[in-house]
C-alpha positions as CSV (number, residue, x, y, z in Angstrom):
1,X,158.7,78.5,-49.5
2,X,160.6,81.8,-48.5
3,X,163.9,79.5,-47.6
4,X,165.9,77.2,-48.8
5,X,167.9,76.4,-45.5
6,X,170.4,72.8,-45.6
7,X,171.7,71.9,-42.0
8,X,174.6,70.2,-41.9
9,X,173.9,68.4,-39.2
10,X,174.3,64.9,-38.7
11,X,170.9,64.3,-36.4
12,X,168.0,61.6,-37.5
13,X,165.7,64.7,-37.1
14,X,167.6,67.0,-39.3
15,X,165.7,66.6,-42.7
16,X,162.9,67.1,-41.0
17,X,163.7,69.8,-39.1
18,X,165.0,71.7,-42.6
19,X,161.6,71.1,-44.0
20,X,159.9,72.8,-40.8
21,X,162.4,75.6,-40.9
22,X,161.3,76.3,-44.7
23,X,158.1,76.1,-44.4
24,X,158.5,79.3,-42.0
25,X,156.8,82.5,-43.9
26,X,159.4,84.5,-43.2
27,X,162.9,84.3,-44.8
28,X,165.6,83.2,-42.1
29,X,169.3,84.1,-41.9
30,X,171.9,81.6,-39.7
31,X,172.6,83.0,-36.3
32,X,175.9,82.4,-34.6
33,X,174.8,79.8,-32.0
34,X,177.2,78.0,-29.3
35,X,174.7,75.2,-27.9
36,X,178.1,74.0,-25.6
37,X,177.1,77.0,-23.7
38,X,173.6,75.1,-22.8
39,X,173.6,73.6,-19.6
40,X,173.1,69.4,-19.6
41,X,175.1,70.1,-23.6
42,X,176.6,66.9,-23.0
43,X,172.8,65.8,-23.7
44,X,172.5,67.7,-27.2
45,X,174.2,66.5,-30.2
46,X,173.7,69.6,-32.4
47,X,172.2,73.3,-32.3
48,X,171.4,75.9,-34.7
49,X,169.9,79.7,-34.5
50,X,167.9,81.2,-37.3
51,X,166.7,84.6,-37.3
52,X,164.3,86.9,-39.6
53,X,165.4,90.7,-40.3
54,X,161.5,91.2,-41.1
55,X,159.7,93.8,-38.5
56,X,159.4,92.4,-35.2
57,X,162.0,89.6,-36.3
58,X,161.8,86.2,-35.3
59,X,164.3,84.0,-33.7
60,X,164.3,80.1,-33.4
61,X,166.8,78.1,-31.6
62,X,167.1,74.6,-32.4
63,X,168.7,72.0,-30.4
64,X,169.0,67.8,-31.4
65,X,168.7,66.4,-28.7
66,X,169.4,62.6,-27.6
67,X,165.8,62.1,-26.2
68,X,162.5,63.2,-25.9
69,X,163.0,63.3,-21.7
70,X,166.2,64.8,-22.5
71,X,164.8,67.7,-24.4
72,X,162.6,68.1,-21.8
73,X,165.1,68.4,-19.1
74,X,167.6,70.9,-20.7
75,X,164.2,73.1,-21.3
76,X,164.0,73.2,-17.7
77,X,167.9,73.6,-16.6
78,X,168.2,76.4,-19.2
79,X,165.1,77.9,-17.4
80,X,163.3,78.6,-21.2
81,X,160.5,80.4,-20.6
82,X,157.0,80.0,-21.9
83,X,155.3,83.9,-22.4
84,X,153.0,85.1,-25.3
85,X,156.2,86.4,-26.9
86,X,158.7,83.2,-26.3
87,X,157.6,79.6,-26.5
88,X,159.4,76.2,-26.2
89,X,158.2,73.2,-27.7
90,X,159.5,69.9,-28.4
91,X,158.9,67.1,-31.0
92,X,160.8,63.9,-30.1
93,X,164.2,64.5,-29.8
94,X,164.2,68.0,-31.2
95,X,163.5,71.4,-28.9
96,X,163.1,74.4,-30.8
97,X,162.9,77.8,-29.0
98,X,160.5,80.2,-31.1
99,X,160.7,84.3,-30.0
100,X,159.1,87.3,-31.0
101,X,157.3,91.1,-29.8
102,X,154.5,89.5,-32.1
103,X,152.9,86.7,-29.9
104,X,150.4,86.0,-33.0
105,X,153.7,85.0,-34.9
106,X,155.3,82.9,-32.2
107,X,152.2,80.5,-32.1
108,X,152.1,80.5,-36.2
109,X,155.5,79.2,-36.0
110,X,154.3,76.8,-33.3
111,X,151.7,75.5,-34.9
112,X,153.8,74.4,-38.3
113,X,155.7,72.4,-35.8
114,X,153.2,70.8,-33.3
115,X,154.5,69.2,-30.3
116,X,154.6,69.7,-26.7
117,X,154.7,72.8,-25.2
C-alpha cells in the first residue's frame, strides 16, 4: 500500500474508510477541507479531502454521514455531479467524491470502494 493515512475521526465508518483510502494506488496528501461549508452539514458528522500530486492528480472528498438517505440527499443539495471525470458514490453512511482528467482512474478508485453511484 502507497499510504499509510490515520483519520482522526470519530465515525463508525472511519477504519474502514482508512483501509479504502490506502488501498488507493496513488500516494495521497490531506487537503484542507471545510465540510460546514456543505449544504444539509448539520447531516454530516465529519469530512476529509485527500489529494495525489501524481499527473492528472486525483482528489477524493469524504464526508461521514448520519445515514445512508442522508448521504444521498446532501449529494443532491450540493448538486455533485456524476461525469466520466467526477463521480459520487456512497456506501452506507459514507459519500466519497472521487475526481480526475483521467476518467479510467476515477472508476479504478470507484471500484475499490463499490457502492451506489
Amino acid at each position: 500500500m502507497k499510504n499509510n493515512i490515520r483519520l482522526n475521526i470519530a465515525h463508525n465508518n472511519a477504519k474502514r474508510m482508512e483501509y479504502f483510502l490506502n488501498s488507493v494506488d496513488e500516494t495521497l496528501f490531506p487537503q484542507p477541507f471545510e465540510w460546514r461549508s456543505w449544504k444539509l452539514s448539520d447531516r454530516i458528522e465529519d469530512g476529509c479531502r485527500f489529494m495525489s500530486k501524481e499527473n492528472n492528480p486525483v482528489t477524493i472528498t469524504v464526508l461521514f454521514c448520519d445515514s445512508y438517505n442522508d448521504g444521498i440527499e446532501i449529494a443532491k443539495a450540493n448538486k455533485l455531479t456524476t461525469l466520466p471525470t467526477a463521480k459520487w458514490s456512497l456506501n452506507g453512511n459514507l459519500l466519497y467524491f472521487v475526481e480526475s482528467a483521467d476518467a479510467e482512474k476515477v472508476s479504478e478508485i470507484l471500484s475499490l470502494f463499490a457502492g451506489e453511484e
